[in-house]
PQR file with spaces between the fields and no chain letter, atoms N, CA, C, O and H, PARSE charges and radii, in Angstrom:
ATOM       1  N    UNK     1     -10.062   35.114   -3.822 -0.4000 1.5000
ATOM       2  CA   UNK     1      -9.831   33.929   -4.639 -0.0000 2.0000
ATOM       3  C    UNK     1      -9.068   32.891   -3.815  0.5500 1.7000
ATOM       4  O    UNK     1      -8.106   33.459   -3.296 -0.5500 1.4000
ATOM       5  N    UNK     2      -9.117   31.506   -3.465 -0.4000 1.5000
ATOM       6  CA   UNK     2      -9.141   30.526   -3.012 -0.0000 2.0000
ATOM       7  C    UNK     2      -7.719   29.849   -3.572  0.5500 1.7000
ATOM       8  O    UNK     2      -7.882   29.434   -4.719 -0.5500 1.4000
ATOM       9  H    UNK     2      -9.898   31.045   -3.886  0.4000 1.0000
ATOM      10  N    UNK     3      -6.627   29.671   -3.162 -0.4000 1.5000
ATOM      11  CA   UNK     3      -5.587   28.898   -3.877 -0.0000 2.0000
ATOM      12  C    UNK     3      -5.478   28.013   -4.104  0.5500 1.7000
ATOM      13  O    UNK     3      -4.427   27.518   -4.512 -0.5500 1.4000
ATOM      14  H    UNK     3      -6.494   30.008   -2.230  0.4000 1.0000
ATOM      15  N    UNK     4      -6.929   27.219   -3.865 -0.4000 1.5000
ATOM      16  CA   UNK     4      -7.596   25.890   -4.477 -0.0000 2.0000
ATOM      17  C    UNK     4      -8.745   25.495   -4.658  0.5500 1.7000
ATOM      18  O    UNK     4      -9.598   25.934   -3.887 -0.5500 1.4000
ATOM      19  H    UNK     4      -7.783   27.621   -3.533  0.4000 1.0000
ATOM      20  N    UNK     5      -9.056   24.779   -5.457 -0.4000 1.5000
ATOM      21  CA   UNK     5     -10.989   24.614   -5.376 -0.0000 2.0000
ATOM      22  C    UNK     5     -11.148   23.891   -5.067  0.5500 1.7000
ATOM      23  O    UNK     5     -10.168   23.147   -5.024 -0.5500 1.4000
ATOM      24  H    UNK     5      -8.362   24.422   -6.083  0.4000 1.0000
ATOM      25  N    UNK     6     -11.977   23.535   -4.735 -0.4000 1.5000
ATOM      26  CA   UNK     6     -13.049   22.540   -3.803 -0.0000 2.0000
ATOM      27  C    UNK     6     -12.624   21.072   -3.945  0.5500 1.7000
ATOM      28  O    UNK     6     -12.315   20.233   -3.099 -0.5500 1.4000
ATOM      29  H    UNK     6     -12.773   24.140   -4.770  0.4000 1.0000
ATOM      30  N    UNK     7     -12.726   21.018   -5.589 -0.4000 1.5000
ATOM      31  CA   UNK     7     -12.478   19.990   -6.020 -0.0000 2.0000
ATOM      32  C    UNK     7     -11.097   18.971   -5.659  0.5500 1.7000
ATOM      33  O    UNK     7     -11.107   17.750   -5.497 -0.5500 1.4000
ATOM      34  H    UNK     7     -12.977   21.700   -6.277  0.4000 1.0000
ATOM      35  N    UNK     8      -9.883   19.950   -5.594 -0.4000 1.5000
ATOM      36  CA   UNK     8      -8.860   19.601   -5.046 -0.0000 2.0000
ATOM      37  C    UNK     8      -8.620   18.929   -3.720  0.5500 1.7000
ATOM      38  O    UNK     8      -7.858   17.995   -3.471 -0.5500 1.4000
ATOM      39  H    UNK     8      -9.875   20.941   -5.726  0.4000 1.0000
ATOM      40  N    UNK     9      -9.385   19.563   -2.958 -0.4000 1.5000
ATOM      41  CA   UNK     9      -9.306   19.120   -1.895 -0.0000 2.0000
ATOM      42  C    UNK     9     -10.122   17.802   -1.584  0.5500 1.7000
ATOM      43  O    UNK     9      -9.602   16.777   -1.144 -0.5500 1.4000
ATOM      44  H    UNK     9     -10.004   20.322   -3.161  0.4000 1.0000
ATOM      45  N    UNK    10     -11.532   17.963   -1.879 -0.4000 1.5000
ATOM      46  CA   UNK    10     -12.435   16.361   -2.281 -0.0000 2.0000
ATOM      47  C    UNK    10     -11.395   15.133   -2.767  0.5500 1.7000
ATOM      48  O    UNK    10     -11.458   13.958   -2.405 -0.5500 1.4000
ATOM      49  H    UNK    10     -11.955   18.796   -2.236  0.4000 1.0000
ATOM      50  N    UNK    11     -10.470   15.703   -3.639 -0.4000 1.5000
ATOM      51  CA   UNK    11     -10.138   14.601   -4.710 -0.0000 2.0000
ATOM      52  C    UNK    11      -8.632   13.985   -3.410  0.5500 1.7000
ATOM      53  O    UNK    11      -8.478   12.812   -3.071 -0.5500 1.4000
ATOM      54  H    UNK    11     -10.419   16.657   -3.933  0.4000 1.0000
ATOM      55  N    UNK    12      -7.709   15.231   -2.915 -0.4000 1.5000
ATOM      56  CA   UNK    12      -7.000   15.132   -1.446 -0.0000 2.0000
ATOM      57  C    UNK    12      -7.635   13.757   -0.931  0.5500 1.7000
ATOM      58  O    UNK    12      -7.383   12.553   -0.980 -0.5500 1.4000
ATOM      59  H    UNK    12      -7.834   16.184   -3.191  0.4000 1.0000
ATOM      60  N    UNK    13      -8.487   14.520   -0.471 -0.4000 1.5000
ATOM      61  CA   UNK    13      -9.164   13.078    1.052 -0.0000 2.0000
ATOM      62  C    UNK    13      -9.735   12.113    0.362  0.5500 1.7000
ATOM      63  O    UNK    13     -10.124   11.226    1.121 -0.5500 1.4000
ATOM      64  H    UNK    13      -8.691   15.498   -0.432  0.4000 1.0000
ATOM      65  N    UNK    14      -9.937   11.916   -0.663 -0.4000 1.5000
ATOM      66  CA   UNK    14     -10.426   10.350   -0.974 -0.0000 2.0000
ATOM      67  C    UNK    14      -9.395    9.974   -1.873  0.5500 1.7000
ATOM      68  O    UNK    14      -9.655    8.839   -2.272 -0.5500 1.4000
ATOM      69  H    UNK    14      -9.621   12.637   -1.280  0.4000 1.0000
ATOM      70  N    UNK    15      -8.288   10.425   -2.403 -0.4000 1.5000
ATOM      71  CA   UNK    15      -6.868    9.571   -2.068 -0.0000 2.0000
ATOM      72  C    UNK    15      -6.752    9.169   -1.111  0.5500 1.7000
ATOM      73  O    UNK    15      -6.755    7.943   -0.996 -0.5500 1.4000
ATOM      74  H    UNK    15      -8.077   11.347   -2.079  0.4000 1.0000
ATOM      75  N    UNK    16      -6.589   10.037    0.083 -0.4000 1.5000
ATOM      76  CA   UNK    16      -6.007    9.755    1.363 -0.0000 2.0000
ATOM      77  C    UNK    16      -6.494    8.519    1.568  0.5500 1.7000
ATOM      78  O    UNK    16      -5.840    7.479    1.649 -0.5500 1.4000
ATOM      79  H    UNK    16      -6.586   11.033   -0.011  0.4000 1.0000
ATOM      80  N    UNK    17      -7.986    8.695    1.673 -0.4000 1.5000
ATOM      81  CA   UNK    17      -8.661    7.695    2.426 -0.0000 2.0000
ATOM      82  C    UNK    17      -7.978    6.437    1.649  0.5500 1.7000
ATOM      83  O    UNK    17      -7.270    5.654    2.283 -0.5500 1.4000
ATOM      84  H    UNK    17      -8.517    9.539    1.607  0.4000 1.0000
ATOM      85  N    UNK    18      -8.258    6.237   -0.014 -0.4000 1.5000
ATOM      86  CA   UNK    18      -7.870    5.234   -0.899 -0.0000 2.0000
ATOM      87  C    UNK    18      -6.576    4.397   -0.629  0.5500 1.7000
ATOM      88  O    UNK    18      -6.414    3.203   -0.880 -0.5500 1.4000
ATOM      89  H    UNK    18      -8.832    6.873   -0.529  0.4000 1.0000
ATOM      90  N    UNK    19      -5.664    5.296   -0.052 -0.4000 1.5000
ATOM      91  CA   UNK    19      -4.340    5.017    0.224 -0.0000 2.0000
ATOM      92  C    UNK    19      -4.117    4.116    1.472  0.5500 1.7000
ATOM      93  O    UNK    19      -3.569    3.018    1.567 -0.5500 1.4000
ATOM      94  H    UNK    19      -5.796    6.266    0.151  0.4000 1.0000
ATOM      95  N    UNK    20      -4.899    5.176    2.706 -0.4000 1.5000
ATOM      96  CA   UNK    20      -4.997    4.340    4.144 -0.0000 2.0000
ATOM      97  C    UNK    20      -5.616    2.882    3.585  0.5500 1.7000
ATOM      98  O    UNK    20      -5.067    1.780    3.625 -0.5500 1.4000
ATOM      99  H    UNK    20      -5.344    6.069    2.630  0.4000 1.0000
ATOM     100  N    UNK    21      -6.568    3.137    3.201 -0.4000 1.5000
ATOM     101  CA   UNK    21      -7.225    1.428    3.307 -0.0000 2.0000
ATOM     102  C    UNK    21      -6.080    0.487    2.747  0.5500 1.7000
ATOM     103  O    UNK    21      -5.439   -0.413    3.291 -0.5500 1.4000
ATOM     104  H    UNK    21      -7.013    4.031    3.169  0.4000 1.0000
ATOM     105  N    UNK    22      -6.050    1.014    1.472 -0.4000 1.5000
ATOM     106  CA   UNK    22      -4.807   -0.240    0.874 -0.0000 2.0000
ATOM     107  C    UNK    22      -3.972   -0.491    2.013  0.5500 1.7000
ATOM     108  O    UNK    22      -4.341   -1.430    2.719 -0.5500 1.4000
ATOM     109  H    UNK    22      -6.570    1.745    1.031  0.4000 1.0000
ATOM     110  N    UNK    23      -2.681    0.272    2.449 -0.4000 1.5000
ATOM     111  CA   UNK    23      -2.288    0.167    3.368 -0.0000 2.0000
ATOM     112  C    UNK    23      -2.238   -0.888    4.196  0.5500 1.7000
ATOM     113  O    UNK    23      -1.359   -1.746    4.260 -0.5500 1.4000
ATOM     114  H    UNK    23      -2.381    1.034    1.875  0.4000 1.0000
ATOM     115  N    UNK    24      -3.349   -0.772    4.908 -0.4000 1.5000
ATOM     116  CA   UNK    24      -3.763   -1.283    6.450 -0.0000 2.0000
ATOM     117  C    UNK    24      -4.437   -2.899    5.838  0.5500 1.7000
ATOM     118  O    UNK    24      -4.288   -3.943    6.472 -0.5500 1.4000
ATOM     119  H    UNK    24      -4.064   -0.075    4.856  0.4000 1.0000
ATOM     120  N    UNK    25      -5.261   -2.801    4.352 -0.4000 1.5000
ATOM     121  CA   UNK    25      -5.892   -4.294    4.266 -0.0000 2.0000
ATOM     122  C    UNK    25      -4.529   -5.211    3.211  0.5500 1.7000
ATOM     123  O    UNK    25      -4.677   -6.349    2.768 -0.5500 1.4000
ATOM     124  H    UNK    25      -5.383   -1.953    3.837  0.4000 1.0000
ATOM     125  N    UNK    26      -3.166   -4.263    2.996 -0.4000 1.5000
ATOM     126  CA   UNK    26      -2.671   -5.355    2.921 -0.0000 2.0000
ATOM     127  C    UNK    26      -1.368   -5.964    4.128  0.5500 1.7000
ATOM     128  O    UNK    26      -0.434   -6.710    3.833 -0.5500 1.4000
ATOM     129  H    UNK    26      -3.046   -3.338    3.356  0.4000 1.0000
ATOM     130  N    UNK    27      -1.694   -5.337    5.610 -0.4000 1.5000
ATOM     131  CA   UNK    27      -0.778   -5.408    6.306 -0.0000 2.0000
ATOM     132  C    UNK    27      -1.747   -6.737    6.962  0.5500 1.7000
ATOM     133  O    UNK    27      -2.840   -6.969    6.445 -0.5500 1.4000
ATOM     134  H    UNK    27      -2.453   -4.731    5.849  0.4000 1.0000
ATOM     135  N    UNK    28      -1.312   -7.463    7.978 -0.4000 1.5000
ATOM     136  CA   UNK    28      -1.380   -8.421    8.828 -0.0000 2.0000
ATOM     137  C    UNK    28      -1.328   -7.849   10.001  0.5500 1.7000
ATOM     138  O    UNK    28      -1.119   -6.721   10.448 -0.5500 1.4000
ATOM     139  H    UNK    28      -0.425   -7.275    8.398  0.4000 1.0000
ATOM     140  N    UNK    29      -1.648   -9.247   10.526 -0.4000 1.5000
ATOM     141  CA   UNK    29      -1.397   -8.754   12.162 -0.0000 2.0000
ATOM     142  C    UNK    29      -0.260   -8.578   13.189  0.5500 1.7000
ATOM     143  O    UNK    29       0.036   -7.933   14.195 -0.5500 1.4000
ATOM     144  H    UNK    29      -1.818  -10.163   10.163  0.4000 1.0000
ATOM     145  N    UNK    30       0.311   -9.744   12.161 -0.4000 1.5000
ATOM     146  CA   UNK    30       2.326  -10.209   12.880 -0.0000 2.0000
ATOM     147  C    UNK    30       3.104   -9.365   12.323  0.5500 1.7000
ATOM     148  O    UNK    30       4.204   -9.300   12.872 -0.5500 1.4000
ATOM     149  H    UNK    30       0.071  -10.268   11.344  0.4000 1.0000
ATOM     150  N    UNK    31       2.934   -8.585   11.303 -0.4000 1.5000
ATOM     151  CA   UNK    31       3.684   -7.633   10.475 -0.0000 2.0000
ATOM     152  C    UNK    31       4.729   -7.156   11.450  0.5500 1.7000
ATOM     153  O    UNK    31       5.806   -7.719   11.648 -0.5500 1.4000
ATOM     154  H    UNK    31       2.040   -8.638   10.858  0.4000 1.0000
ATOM     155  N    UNK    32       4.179   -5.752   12.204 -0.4000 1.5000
ATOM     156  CA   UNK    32       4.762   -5.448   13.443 -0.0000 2.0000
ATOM     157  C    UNK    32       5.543   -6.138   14.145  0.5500 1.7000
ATOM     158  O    UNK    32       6.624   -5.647   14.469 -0.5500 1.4000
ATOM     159  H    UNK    32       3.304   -5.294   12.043  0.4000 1.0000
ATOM     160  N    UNK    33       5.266   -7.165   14.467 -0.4000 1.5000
ATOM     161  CA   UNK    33       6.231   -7.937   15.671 -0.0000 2.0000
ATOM     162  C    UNK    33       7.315   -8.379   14.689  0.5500 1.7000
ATOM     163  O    UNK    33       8.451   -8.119   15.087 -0.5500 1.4000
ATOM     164  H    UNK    33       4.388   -7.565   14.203  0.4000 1.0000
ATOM     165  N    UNK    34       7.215   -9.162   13.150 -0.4000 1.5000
ATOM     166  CA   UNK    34       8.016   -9.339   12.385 -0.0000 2.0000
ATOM     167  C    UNK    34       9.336   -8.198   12.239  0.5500 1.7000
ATOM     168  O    UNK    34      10.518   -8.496   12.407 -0.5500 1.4000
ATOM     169  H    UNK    34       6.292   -9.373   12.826  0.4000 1.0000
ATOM     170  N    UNK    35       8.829   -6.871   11.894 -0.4000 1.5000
ATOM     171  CA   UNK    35       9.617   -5.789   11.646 -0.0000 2.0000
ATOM     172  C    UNK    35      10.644   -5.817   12.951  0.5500 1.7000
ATOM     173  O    UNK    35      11.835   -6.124   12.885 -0.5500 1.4000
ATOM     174  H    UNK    35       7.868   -6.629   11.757  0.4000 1.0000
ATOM     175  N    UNK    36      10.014   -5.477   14.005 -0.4000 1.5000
ATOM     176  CA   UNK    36      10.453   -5.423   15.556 -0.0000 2.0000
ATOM     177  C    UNK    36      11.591   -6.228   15.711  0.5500 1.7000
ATOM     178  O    UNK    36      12.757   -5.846   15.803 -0.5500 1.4000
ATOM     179  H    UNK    36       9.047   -5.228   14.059  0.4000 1.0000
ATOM     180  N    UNK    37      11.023   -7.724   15.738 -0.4000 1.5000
ATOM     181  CA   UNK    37      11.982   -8.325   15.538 -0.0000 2.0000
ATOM     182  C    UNK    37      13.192   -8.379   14.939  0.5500 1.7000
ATOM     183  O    UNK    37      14.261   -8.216   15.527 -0.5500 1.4000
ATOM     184  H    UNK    37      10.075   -8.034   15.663  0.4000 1.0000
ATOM     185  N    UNK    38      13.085   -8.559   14.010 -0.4000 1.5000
ATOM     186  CA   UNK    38      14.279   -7.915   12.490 -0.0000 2.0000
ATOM     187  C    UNK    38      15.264   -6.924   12.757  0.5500 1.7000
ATOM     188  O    UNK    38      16.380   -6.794   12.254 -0.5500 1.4000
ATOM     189  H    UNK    38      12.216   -8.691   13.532  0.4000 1.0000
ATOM     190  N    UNK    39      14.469   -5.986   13.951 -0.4000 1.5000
ATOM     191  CA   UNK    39      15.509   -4.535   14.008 -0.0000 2.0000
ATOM     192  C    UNK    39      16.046   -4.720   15.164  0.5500 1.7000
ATOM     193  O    UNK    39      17.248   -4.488   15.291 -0.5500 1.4000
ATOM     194  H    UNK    39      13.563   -6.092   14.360  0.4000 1.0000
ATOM     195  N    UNK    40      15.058   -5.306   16.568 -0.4000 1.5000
ATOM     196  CA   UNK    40      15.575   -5.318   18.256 -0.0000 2.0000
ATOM     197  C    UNK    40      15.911   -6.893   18.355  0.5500 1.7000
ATOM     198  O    UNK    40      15.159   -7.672   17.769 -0.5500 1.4000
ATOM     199  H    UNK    40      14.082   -5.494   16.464  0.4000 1.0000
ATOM     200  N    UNK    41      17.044   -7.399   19.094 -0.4000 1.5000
ATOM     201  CA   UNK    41      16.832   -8.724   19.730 -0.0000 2.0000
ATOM     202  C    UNK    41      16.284   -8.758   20.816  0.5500 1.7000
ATOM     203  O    UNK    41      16.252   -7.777   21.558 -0.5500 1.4000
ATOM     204  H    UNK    41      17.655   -6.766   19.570  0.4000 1.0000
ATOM     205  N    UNK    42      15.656  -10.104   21.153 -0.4000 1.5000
ATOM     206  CA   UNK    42      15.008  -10.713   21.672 -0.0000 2.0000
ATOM     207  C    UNK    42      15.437  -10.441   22.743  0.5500 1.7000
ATOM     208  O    UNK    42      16.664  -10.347   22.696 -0.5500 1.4000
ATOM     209  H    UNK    42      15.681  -10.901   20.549  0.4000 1.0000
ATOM     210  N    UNK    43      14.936  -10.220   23.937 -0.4000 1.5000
ATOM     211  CA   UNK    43      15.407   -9.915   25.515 -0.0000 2.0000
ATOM     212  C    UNK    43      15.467  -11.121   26.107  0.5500 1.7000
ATOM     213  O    UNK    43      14.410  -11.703   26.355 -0.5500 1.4000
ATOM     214  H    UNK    43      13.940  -10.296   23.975  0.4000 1.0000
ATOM     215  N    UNK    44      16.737  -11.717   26.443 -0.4000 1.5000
ATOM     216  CA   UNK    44      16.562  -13.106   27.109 -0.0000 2.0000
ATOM     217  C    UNK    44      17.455  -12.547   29.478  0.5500 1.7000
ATOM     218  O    UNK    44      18.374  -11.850   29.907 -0.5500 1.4000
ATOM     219  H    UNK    44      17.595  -11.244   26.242  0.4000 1.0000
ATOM     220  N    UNK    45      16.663  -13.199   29.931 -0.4000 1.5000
ATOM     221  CA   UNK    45      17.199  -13.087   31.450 -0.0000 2.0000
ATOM     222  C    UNK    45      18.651  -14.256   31.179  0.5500 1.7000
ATOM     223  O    UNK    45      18.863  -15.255   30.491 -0.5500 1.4000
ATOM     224  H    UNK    45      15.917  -13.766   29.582  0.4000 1.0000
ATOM     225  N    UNK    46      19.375  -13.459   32.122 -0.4000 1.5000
ATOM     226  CA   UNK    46      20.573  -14.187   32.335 -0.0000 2.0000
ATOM     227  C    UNK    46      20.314  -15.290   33.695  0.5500 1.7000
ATOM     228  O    UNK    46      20.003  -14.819   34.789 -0.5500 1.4000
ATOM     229  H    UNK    46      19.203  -12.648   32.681  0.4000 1.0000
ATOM     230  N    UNK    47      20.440  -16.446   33.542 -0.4000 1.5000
ATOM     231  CA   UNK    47      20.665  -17.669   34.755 -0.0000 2.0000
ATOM     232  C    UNK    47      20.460  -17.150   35.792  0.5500 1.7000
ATOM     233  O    UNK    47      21.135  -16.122   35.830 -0.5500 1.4000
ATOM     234  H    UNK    47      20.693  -16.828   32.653  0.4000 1.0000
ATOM     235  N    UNK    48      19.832  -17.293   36.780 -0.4000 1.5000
ATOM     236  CA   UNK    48      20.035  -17.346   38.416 -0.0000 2.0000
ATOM     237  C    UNK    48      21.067  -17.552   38.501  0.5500 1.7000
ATOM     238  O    UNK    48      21.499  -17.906   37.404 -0.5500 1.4000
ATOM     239  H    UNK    48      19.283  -18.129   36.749  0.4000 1.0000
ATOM     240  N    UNK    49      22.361  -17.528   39.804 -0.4000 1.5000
ATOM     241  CA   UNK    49      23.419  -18.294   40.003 -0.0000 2.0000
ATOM     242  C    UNK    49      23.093  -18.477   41.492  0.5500 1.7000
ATOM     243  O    UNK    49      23.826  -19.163   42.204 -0.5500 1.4000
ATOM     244  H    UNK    49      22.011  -17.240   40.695  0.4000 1.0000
């Protein structure tokens, strides 16, 4: 006997999938660099002297 049926698992991966898409089609492209930003500063070079 199986500690799950079939069905469970079908119904698993097309959440999953349901979930990834939302996800990803409501993120952007700048998202990332936005976050990044927000958490690291900006690397600036110090003057020649």
């Amino acid at each position: 006997m199986a500690p799950f049926k079939p069905d469970f698992y079908r119904m698993f991966a097309v959440g999953f999938v349901a979930g990834a898409l939302f996800v990803f089609s409501t993120m952007d492209t700048g998202m990332g660099e936005r976050i990044a930003n927000g958490v690291v500063p900006v690397a600036e070079a110090q003057a020649a002297q």
